[in-house]
C-alpha positions as CSV (number, residue, x, y, z in Angstrom):
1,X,80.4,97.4,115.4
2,X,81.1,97.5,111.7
3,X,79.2,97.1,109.1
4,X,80.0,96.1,105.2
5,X,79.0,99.8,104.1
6,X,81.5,101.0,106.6
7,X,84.5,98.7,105.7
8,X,83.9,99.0,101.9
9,X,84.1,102.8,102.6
10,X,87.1,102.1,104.7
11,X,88.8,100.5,102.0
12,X,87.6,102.6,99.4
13,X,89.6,105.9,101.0
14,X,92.5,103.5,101.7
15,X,92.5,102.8,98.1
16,X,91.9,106.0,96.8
17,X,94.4,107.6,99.3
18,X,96.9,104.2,97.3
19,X,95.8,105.8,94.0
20,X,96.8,109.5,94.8
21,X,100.2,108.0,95.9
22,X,100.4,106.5,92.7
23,X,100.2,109.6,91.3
24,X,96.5,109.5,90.0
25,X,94.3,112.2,90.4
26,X,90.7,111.7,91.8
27,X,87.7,113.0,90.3
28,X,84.9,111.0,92.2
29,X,84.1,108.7,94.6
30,X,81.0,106.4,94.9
31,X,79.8,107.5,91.5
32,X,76.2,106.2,91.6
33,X,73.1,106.2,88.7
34,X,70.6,103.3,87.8
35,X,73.0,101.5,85.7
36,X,75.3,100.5,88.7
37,X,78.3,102.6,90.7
38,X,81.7,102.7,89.8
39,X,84.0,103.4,93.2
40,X,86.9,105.6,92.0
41,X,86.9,107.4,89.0
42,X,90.3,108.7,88.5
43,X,93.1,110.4,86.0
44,X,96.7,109.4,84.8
45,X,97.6,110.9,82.1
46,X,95.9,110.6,79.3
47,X,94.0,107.8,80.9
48,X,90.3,108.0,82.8
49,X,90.3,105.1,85.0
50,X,86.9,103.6,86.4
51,X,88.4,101.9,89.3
52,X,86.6,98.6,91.1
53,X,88.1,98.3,95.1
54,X,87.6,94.6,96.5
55,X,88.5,93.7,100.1
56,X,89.0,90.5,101.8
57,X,90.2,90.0,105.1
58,X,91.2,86.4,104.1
59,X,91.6,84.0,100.9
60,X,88.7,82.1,102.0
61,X,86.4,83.0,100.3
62,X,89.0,83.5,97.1
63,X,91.4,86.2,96.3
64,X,89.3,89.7,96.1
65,X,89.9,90.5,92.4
66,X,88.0,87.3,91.9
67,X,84.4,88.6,92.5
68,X,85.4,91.2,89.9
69,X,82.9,88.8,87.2
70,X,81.7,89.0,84.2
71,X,78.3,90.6,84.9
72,X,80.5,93.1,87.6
73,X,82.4,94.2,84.7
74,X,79.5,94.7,82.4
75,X,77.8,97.0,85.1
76,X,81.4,98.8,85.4
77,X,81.3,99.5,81.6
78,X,77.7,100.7,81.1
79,X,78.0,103.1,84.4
80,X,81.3,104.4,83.0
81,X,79.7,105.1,79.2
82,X,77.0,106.9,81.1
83,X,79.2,108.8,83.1
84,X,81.1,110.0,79.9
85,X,78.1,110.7,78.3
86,X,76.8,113.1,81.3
87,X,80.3,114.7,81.4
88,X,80.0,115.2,77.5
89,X,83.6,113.4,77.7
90,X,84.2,112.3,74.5
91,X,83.7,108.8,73.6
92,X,87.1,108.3,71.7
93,X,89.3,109.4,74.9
94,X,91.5,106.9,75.9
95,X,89.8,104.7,79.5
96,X,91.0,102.0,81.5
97,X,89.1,99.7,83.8
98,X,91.5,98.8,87.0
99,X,91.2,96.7,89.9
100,X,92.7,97.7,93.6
101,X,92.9,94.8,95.6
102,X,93.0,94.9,99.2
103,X,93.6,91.7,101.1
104,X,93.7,92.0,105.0
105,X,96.6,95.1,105.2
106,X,98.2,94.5,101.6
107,X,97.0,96.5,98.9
108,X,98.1,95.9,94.9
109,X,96.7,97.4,91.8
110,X,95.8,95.3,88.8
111,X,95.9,98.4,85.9
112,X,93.8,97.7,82.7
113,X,92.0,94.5,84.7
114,X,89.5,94.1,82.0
115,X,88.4,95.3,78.3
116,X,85.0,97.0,78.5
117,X,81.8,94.2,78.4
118,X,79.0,95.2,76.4
């Protein structure tokens, strides 16, 4: 029997395993504080990408980037400024906020999803 922690934890390897072949480089997983969690925090580049994985197993409850909402993406931003500022990662390096969207056995990546929400 599966639960939702076990899926999402599934999918999150499955995504971040996706990332690595996309040539990103992984620096955490499941980062957590009071301010929310951010699933994947990767490299490319020049870029540090907070990454956001959603999984359906259907379209019926809508397409999985779709629960990635406003209030989602504010938590995403203030848990990534956070995480920055307990790196000491300065404030002016380049970030992106991407999406990895896994629908039943398909997976896509929406890069640069959303602008930070403050």
């Amino acid at each position: 029997m599966y639960n939702k922690r076990t899926i999402g934890t599934q999918k999150e390897q499955l995504a971040a395993d996706y990332l690595k072949k996309s040539g990103y480089i992984i620096l955490e997983q499941n980062f957590s504080c009071r301010t929310g969690e951010i699933d994947i925090i990767a490299k490319e580049e020049n870029y540090l990408i907070f990454v956001e994985v959603k999984y359906r197993k259907d379209t019926a409850k809508g397409f999985p980037q779709e629960a990635v909402d406003f209030y989602k993406m504010k938590k995403i931003t203030h848990t990534a400024l956070y995480y920055m500022t307990i790196k000491r990662i300065p404030t002016d390096t380049p970030c992106r906020f991407d999406v990895v969207n896994i629908l039943d056995q398909e997976i896509s990546l929406i890069q640069n999803a959303f602008e930070a929400v403050y």
